[in-house]
N, C-alpha and C positions, 0 to 999 in steps of 0.2 A: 883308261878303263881296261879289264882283264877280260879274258873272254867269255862270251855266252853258256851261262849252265846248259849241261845236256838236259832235253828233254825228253832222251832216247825210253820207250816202257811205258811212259806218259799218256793216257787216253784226255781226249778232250770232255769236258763237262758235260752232262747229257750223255754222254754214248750209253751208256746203260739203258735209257728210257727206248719204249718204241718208238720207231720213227714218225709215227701218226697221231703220238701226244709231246715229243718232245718241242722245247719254246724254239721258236722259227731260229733264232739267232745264230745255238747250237746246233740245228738242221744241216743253215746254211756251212756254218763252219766245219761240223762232221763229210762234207761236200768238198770242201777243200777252201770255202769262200774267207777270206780273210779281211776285207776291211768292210764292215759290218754297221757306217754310220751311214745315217740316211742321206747328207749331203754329198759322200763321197768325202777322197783323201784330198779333194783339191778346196771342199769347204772347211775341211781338219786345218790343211795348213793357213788358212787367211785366218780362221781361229788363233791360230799360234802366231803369227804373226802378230795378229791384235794383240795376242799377249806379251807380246813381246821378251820373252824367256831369254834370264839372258846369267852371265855366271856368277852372281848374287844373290840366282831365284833359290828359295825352297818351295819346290813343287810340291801338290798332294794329288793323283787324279783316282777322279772315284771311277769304281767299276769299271778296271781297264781291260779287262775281259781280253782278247787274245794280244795284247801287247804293243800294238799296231802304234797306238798313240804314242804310247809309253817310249818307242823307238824314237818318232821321231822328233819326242822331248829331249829325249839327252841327245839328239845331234847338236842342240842348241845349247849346251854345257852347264848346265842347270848346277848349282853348290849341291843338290842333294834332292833327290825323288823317291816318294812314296807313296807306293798304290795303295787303295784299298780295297777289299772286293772282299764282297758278302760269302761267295763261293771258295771252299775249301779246295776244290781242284781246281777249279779255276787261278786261285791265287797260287796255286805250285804251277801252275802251264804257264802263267805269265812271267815268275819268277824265272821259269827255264828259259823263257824268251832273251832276257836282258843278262846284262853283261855282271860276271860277277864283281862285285864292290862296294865295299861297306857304306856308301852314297846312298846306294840302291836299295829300296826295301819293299816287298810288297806285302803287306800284311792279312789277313782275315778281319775282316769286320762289317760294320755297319756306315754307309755315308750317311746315314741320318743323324750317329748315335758313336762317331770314333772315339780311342781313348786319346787322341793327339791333345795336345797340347794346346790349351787358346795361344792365337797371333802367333802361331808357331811358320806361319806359312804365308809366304809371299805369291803365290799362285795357286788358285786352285781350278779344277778342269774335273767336268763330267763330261760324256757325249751319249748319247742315244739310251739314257736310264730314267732320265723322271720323266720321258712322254710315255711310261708306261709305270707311273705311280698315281696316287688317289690325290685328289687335290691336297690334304694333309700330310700326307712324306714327303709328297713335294714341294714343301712349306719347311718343313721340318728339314730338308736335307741341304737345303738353299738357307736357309737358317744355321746349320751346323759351317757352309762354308763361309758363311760371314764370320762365325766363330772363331774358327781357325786360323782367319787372316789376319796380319797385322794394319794398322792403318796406313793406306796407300795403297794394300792389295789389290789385285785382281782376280776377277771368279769368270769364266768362260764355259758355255755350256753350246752343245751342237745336239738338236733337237727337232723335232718331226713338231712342223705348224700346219692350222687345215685355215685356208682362205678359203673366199674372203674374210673380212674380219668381222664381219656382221651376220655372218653364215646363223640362222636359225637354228633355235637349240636344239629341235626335232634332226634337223639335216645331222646337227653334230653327234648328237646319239647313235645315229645310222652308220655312222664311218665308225665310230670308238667299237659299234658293235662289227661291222664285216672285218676291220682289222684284229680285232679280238679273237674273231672267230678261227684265222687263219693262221697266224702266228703264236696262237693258243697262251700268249700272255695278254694281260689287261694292256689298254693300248686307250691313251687318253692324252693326244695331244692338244694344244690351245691355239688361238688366233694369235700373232704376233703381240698386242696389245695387251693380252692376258698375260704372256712370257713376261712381259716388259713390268706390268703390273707387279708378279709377283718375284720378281727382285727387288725392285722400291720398296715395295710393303717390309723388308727386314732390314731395309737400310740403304740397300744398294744405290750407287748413280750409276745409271747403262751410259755409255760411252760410246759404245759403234754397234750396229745391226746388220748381216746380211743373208741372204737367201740365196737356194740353191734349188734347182727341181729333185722332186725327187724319184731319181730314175735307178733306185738300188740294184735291181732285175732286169734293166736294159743291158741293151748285147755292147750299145758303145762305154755306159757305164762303167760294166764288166771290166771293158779291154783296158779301161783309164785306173780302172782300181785294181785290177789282177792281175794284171798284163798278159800279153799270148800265153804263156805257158799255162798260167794260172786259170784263164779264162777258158781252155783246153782242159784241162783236168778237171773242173767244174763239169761242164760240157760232158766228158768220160764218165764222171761218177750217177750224173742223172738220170745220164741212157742205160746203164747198168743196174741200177737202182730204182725199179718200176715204183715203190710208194713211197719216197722219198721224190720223184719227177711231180708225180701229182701233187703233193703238199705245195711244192716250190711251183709248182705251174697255179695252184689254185689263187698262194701269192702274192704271185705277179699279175692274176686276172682282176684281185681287190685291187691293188697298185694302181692299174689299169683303169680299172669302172672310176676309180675317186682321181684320178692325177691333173683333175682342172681343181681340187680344195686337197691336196695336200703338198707340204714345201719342206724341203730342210731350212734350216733357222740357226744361224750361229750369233749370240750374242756377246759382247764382254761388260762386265760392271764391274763397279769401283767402290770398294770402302773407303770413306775418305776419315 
């Protein structure tokens, strides 16, 4: 592969919004924070692992938002990856991320609603997008990757779970709203069981399950997923940054209050 488009001039998605409405993700990322799933990069790779990605796949991952995944799918030499992403700058920052070659594509669109091609795809992959969709896009977009898979596919998703699994619908409404409130997009994760549910229900057979804490805002976190420098510059930007600290402090204080009922969650399923 050729090398990485410049992403020199290139602002990140959100930067235009103010800091005190824009969705946490983009916050964290205008901060310098870069890997952005709730399990961390070490429940990414057991993900990918479970996928087992290998130079046969054609990849599709939805919403790969700063690229992160998306790298370290082509380590694993994939015949040919295409992103999707709903976001117009977004899809040029990620496109800048990745190496130039006509394998590579990242396109503009919809994971609920692409214009891919059915069974066009041997792997498909979201991470940290439908625990903040309506139980119906989340139906609908888990549906769209059944679509596009060929039979024998694989569809893998890394996702924000709230334990226990019998958690009271009242309790569950209280976390969907403090994390709502803080990261200022809708934020509706499930019980493992529900996850599980709603893959079967389109088809799917889950295959492997596992869980991660989730400590996205923790300082050891941090150091596993940005490493010193990363975690440093983070660090630089927030102390200089009085209302961007408090967004990202407020957070980490929801994180906090809920982190005995919330879990990252990586599953894999199978179209057979």
């Amino acid at each position: 592969m050729s090398d990485v488009h410049s992403t020199q001039g290139l602002d990140l998605p959100g930067t235009e919004l103010d800091v005190t409405k824009m969705p946490g993700h983009w916050l964290l990322a205008r901060l310098g924070k870069r890997v952005l799933r709730p399990g961390g990069l070490k429940l990414t790779r057991a993900l990918l692992d479970g996928l087992a990605i290998g130079p046969d796949d054609n990849v599709v991952e939805f919403a790969p938002g700063l690229g992160v995944t998306a790298r370290m799918i082509l380590l694993r030499g994939p015949r040919r990856y295409t992103g999707v992403e709903r976001d117009a700058r977004a899809a040029q920052w990620t496109s800048g991320q990745l190496p130039s070659d006509s394998r590579i594509t990242v396109a503009v669109g919809r994971a609920d609603r692409t214009t891919l091609p059915a069974e066009s795809a041997s792997v498909v992959i979201g991470e940290a997008m439908l625990s903040m969709q309506t139980a119906e896009h989340k139906r609908s977009i888990v549906a769209e990757a059944f679509r596009l898979l060929r039979p024998g596919g694989r569809y893998g998703i890394h996702e924000l779970a709230v334990v226990p699994g019998d958690m009271a619908a009242d309790r569950q409404r209280e976390i969907d709203r403090a994390l709502s409130s803080v990261i200022h997009v809708g934020a509706r994760p499930l019980p493992t069981r529900e996850w599980k549910s709603l893959l079967e229900e389109v088809g799917f057979r889950v295959v492997a399950i596992d869980h991660a804490p989730m400590h996205l805002l923790r300082p050891l976190r941090l150091l596993q997923d940005e490493g010193i420098v990363g975690a440093l510059r983070l660090g630089k930007n927030l102390v200089l940054d009085g209302p961007a600290r408090r967004r990202v402090l407020a957070m980490r204080q929801v994180f906090e209050r809920y982190q005995r009922n919330l879990s990252a969650i990586y599953i894999v399923a199978q179209k057979d």
